[in-house]
C-alpha positions, 0 to 999 in steps of 0.5 A: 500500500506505501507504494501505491500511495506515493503514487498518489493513489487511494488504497483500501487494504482488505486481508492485509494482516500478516497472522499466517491464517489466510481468508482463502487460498494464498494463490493470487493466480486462483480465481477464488482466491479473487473473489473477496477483492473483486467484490471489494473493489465494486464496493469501493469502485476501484480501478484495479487491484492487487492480490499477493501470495502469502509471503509477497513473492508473486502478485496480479494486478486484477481488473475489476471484471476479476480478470488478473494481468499476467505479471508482466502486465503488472509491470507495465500497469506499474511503470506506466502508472509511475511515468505518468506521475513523471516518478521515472 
């Protein structure tokens, strides 16, 4: 979330405590283990979201149809979201 923020991005963090129990699956590349994000990003109308494995080695960007971007595309999500804040 520190990232995204310094990008001046509003962040709503759902699951984010690091007590070794999990809310589902730990894989951010199951689509069940989408379902509380996706449903939180209609609530709060986010723009994308991000799902990470449990201990922060693997992360999707996910588009609020639920649809994740292979990690390359998180890379480019990211890089583009960083030039445009000219953080590049």
């Amino acid at each position: 979330p520190r990232v995204l923020r310094e990008l001046g991005w509003e962040v709503v963090a759902i699951n984010d405590r690091v007590d070794g129990r999990f809310a589902h699956l730990p894989d951010p590349l199951a689509p069940s283990a989408r379902e509380d994000l996706v449903r939180a990003m209609r609530r709060f109308d986010c723009d994308a979201g991000f799902a990470l494995d449990g201990d922060g080695d693997r992360a999707v960007c996910v588009l609020p149809s639920g649809e994740a971007l292979d990690p390359g595309g998180l890379t480019l999500f990211l890089l583009d979201a960083m030039a445009r804040r000219r953080m590049l």
